[in-house]
PyMOL commands that place a pseudoatom at each C-alpha (Angstrom):
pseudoatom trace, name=CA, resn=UNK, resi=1, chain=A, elem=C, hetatm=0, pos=[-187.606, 34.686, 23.793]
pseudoatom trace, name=CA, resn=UNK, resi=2, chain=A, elem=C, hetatm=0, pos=[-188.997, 32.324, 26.306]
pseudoatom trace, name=CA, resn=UNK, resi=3, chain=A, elem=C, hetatm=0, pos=[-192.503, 31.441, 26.151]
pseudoatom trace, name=CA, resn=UNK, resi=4, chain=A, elem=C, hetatm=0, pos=[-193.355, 33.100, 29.660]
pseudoatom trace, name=CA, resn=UNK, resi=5, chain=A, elem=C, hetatm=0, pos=[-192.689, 36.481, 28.250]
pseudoatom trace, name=CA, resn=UNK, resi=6, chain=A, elem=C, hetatm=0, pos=[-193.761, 35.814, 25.124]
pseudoatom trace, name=CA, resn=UNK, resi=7, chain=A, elem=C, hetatm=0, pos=[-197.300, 35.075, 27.276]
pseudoatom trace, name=CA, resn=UNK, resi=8, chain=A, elem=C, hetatm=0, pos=[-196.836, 38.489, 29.200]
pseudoatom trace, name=CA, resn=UNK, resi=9, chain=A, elem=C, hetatm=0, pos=[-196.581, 40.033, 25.740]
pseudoatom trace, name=CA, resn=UNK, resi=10, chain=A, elem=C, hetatm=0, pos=[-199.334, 38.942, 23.963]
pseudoatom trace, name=CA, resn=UNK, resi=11, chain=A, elem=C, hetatm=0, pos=[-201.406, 39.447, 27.387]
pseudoatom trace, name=CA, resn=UNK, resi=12, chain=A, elem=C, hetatm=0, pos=[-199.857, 43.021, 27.214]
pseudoatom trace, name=CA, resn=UNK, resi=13, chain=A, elem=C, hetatm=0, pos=[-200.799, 43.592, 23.463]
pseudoatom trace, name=CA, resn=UNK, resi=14, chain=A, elem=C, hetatm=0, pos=[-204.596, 42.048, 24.016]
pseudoatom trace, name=CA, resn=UNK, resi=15, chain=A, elem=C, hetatm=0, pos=[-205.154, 44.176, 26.904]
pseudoatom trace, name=CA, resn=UNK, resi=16, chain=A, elem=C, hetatm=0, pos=[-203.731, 47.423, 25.436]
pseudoatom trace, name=CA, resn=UNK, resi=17, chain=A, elem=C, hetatm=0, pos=[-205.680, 46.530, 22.546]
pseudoatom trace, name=CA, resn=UNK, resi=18, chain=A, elem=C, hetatm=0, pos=[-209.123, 45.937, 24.421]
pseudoatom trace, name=CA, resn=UNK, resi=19, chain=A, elem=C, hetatm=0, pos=[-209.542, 48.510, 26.479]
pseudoatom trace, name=CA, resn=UNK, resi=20, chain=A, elem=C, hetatm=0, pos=[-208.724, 51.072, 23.306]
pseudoatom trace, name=CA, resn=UNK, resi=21, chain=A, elem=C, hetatm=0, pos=[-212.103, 48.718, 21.492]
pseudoatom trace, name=CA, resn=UNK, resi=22, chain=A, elem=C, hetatm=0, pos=[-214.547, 49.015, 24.302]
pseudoatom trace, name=CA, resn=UNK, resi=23, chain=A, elem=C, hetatm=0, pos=[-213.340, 53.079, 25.408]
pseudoatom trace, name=CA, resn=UNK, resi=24, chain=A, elem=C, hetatm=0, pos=[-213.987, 53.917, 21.422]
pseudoatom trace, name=CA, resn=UNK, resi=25, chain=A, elem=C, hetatm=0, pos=[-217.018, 51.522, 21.568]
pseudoatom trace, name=CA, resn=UNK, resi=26, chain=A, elem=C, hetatm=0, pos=[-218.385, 52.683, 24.620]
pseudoatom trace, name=CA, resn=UNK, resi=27, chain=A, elem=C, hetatm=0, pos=[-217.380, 56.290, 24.528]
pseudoatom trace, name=CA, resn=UNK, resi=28, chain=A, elem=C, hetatm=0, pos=[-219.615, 59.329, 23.830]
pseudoatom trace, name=CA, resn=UNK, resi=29, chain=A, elem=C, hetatm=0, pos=[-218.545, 62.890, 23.537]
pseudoatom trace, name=CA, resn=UNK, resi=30, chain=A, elem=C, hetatm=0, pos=[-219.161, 64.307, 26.819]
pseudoatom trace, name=CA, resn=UNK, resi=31, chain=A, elem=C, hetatm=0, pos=[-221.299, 67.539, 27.069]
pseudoatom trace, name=CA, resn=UNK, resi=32, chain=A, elem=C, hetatm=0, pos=[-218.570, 70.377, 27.288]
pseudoatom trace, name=CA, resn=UNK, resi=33, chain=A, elem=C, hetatm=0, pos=[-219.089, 72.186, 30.336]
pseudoatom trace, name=CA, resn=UNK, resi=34, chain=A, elem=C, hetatm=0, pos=[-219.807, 76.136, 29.171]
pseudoatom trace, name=CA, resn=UNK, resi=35, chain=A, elem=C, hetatm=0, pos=[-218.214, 78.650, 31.456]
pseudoatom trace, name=CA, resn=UNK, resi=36, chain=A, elem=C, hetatm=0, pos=[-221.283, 81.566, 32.654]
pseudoatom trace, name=CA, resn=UNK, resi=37, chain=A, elem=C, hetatm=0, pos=[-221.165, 84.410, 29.869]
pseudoatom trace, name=CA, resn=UNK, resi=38, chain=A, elem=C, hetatm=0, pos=[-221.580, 86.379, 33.131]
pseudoatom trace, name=CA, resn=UNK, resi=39, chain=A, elem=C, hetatm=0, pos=[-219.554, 85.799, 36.300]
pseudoatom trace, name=CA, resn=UNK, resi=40, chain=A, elem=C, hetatm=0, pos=[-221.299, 87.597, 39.003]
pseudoatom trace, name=CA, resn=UNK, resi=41, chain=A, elem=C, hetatm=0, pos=[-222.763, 85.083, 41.953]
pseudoatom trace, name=CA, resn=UNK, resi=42, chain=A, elem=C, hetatm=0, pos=[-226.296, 85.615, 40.532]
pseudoatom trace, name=CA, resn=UNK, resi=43, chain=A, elem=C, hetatm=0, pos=[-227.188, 86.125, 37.063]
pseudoatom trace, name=CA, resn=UNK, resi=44, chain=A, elem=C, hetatm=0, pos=[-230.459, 86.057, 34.681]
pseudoatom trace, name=CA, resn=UNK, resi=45, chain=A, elem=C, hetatm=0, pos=[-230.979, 86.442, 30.935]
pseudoatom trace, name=CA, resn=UNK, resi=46, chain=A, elem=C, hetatm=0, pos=[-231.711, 89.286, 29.404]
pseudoatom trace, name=CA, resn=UNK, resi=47, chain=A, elem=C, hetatm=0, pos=[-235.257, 90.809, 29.735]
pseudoatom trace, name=CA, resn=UNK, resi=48, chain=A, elem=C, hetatm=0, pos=[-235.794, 87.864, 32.776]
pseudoatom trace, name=CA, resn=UNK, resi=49, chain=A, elem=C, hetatm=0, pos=[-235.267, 90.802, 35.619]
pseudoatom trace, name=CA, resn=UNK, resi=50, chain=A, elem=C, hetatm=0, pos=[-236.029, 94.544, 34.846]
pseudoatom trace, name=CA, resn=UNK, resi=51, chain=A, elem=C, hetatm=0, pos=[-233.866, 97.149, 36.889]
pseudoatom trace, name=CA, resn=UNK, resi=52, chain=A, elem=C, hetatm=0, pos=[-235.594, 98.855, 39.740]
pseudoatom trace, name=CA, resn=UNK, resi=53, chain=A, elem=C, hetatm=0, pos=[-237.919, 101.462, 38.717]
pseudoatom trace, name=CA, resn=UNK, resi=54, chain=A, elem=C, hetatm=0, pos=[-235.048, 104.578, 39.866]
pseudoatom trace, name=CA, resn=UNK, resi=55, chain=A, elem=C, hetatm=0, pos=[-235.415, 107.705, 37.964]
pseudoatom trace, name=CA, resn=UNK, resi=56, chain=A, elem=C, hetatm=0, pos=[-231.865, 107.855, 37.533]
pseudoatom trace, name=CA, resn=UNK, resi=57, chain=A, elem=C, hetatm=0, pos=[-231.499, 104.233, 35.983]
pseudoatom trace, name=CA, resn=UNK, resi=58, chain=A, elem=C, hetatm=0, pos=[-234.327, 105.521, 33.715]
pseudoatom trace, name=CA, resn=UNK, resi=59, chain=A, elem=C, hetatm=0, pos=[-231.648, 108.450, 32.971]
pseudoatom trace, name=CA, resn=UNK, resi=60, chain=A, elem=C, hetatm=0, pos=[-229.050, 105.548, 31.911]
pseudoatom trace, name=CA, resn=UNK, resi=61, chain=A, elem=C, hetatm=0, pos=[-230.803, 103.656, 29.885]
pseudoatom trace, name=CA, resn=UNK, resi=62, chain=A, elem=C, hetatm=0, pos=[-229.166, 103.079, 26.636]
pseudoatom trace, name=CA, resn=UNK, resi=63, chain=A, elem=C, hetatm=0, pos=[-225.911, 102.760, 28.346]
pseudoatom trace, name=CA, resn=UNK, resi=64, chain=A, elem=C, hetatm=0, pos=[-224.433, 99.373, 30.764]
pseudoatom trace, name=CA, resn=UNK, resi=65, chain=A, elem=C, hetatm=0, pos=[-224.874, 100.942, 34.512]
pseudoatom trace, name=CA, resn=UNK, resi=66, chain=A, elem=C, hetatm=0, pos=[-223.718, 100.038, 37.814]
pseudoatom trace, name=CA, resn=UNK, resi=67, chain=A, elem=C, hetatm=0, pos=[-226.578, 99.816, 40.745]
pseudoatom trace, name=CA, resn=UNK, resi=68, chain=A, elem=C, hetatm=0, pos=[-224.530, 99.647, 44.087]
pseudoatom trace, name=CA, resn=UNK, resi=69, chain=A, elem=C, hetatm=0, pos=[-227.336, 99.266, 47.130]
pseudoatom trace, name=CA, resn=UNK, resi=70, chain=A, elem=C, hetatm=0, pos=[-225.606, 100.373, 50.343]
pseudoatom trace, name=CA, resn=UNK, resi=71, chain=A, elem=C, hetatm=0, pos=[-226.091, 101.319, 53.798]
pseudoatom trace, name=CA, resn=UNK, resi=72, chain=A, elem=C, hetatm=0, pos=[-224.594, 104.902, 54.939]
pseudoatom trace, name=CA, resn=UNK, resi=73, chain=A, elem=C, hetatm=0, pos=[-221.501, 104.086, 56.340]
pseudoatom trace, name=CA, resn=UNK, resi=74, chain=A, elem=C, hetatm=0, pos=[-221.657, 100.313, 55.783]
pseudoatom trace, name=CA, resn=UNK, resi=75, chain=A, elem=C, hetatm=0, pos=[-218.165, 98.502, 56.636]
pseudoatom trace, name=CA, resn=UNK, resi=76, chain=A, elem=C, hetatm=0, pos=[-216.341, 97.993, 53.646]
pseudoatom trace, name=CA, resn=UNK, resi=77, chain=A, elem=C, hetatm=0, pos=[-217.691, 101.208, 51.662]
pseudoatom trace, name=CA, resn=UNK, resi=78, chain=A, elem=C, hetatm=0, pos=[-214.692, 102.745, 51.107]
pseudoatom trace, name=CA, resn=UNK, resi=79, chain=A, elem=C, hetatm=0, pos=[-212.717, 99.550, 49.300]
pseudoatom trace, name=CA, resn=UNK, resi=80, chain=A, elem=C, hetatm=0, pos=[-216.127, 99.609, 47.494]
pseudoatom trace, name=CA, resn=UNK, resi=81, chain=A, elem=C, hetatm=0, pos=[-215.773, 102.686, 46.072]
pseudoatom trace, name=CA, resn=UNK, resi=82, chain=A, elem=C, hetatm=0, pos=[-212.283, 102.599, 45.451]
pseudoatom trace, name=CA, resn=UNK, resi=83, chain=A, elem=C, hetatm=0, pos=[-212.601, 98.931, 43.664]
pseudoatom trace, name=CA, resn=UNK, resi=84, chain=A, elem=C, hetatm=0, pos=[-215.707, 100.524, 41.448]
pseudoatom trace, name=CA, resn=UNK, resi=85, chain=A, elem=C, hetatm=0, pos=[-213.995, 103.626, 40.719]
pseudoatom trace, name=CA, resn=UNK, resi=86, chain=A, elem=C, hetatm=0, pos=[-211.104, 101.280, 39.450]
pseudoatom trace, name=CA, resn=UNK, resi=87, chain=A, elem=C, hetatm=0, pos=[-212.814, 99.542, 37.281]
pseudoatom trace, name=CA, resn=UNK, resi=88, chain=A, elem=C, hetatm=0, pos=[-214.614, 101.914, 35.238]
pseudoatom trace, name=CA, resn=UNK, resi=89, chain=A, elem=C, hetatm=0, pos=[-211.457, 103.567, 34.881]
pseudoatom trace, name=CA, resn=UNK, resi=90, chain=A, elem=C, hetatm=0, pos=[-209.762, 100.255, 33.438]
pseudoatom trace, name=CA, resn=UNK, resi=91, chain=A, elem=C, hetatm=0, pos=[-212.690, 100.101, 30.918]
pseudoatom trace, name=CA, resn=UNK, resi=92, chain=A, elem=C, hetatm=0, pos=[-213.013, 101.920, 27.088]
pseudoatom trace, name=CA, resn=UNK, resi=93, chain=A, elem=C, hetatm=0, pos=[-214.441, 105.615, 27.611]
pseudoatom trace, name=CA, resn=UNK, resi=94, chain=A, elem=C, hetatm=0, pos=[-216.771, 104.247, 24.870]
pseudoatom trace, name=CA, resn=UNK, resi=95, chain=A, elem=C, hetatm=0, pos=[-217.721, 101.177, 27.564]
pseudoatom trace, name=CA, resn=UNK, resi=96, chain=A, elem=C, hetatm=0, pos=[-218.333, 102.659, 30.525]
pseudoatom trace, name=CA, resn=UNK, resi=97, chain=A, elem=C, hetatm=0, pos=[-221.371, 102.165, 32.719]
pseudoatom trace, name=CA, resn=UNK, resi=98, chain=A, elem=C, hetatm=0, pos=[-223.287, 104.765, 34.376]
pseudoatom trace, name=CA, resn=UNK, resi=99, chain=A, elem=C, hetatm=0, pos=[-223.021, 104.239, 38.573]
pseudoatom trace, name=CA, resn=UNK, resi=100, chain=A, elem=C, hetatm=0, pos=[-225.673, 104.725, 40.838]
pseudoatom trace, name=CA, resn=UNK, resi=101, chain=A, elem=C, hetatm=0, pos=[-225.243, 104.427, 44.232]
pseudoatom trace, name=CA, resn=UNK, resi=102, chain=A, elem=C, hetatm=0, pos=[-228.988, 103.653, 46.413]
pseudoatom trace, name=CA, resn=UNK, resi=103, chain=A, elem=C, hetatm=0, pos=[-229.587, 102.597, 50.172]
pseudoatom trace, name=CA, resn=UNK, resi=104, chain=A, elem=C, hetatm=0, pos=[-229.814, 98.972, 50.252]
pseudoatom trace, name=CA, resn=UNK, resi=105, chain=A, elem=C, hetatm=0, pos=[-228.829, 96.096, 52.835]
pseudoatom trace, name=CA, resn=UNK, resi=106, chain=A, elem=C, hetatm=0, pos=[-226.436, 96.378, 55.260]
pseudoatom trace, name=CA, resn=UNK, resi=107, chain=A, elem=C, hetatm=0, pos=[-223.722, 93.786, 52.678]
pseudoatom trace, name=CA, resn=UNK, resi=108, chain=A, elem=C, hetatm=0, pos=[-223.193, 95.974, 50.180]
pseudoatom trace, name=CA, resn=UNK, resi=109, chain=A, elem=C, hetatm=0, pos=[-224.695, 94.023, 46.387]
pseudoatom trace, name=CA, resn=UNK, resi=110, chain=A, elem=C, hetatm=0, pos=[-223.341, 95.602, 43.361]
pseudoatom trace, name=CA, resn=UNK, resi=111, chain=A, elem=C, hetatm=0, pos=[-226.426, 95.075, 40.165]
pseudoatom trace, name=CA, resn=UNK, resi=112, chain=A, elem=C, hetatm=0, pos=[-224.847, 95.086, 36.660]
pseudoatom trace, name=CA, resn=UNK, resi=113, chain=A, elem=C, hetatm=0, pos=[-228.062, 96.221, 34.259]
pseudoatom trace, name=CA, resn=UNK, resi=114, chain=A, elem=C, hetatm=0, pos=[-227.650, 96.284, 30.257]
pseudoatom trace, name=CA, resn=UNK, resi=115, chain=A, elem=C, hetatm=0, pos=[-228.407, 98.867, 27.892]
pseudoatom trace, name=CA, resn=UNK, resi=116, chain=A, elem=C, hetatm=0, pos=[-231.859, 97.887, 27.869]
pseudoatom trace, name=CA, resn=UNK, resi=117, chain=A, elem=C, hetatm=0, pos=[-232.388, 98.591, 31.417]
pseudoatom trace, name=CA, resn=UNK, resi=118, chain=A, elem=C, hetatm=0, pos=[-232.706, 94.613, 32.818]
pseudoatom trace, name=CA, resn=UNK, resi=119, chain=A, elem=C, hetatm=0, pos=[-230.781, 93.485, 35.773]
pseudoatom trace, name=CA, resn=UNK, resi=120, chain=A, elem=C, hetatm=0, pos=[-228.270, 91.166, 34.228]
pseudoatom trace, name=CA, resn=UNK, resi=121, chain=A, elem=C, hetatm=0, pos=[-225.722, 89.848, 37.067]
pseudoatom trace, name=CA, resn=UNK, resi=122, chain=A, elem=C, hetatm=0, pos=[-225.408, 90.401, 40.679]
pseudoatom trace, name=CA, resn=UNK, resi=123, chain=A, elem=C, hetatm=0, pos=[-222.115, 90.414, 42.806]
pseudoatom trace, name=CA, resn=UNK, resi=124, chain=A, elem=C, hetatm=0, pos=[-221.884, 90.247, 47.437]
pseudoatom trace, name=CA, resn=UNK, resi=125, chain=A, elem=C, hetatm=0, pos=[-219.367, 92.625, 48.107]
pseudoatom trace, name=CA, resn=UNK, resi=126, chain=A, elem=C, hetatm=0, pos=[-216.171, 91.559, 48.635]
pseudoatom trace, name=CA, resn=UNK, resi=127, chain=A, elem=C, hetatm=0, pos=[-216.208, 90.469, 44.740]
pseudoatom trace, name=CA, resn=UNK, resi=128, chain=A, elem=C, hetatm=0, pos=[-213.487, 89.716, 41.897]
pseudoatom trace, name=CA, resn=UNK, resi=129, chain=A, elem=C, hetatm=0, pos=[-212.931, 93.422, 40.576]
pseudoatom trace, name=CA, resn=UNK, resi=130, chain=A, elem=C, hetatm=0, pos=[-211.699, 91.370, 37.162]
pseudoatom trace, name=CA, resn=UNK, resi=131, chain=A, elem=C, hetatm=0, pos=[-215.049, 89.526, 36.679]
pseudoatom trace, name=CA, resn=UNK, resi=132, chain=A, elem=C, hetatm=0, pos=[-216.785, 92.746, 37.141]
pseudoatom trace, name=CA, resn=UNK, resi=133, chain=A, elem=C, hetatm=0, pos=[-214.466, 94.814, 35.049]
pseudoatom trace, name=CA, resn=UNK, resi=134, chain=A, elem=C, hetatm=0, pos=[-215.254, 91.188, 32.269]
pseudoatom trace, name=CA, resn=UNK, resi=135, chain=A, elem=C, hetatm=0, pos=[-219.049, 91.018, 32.751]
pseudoatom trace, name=CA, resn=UNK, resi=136, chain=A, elem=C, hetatm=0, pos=[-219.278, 95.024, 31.989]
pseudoatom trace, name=CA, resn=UNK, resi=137, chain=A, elem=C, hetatm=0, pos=[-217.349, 94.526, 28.680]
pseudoatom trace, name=CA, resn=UNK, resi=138, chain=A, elem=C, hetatm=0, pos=[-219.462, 91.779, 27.890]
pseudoatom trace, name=CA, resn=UNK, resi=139, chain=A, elem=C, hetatm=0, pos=[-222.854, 94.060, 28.474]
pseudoatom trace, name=CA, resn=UNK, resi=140, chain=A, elem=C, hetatm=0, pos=[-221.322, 96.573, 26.513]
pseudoatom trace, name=CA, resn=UNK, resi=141, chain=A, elem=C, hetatm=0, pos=[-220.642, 95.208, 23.404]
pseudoatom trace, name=CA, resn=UNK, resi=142, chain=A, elem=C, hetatm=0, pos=[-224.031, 92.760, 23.576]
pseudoatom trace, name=CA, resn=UNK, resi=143, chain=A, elem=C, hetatm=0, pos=[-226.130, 93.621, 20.496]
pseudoatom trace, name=CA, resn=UNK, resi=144, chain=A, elem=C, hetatm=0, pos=[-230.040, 94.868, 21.178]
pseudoatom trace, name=CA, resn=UNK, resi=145, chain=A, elem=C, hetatm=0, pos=[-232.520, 93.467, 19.692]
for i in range(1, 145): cmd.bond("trace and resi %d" % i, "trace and resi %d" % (i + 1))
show_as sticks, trace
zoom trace
């Protein structure tokens, strides 16, 4: 072997062997980056937000329940529905929320509340009907304290 490449080897083998010493020298584990327990575009832990004070989300409590705040008529109402109606069909008999529907603004916001009766995750309508069908399986099987 001629002592050029013998040269390029050794360089090869030193720098291979280098930058493996200072990476496991100089390495620390990053922080794994936790994906939201809940998926809707606002969200807050439990007990942080307590579900308007509607007599019939007084009725639910106990159960995971829907809060849908609409205007009569609003653009889009009817995929609402339809998507909502979907998904509590997709879910467990055993999981599935209670639905009220309440005037609201004129973009329909869908409220996910937990059995305890606290505002949990909020979705702006058009939303990911699979995150909402996820986040209401996650609700239902959280344990109370």
């Amino acid at each position: 072997m001629s002592a050029r490449k013998l040269v390029l080897l050794a360089a090869v083998v030193l720098g291979v062997a280098g930058g493996a010493l200072v990476h496991s020298l100089g390495s620390t584990a990053a922080p794994s980056l936790a994906l939201p327990e809940l998926h809707g575009q606002m969200s807050w832990a439990p007990g942080a937000r307590p579900a308007p004070p509607l007599a019939a989300l007084r009725r639910l409590r106990g159960r995971t329940a829907i809060l849908a705040l609409v205007q009569p008529g609003c653009p889009g109402c009817a995929q609402l529905r339809a998507e909502l109606a979907s998904v509590i069909r997709r879910l467990p008999r055993s999981d599935r929320p209670g639905l009220v529907v309440a005037r609201g603004t004129p973009t329909p916001v869908v409220y996910l509340l937990d059995r305890r009766g606290d505002e949990r995750t909020g979705y702006l309508f058009p939303f990911a009907p699979a995150f909402l069908e996820g986040d209401l399986a996650v609700l239902a099987t959280e344990r109370l304290p």
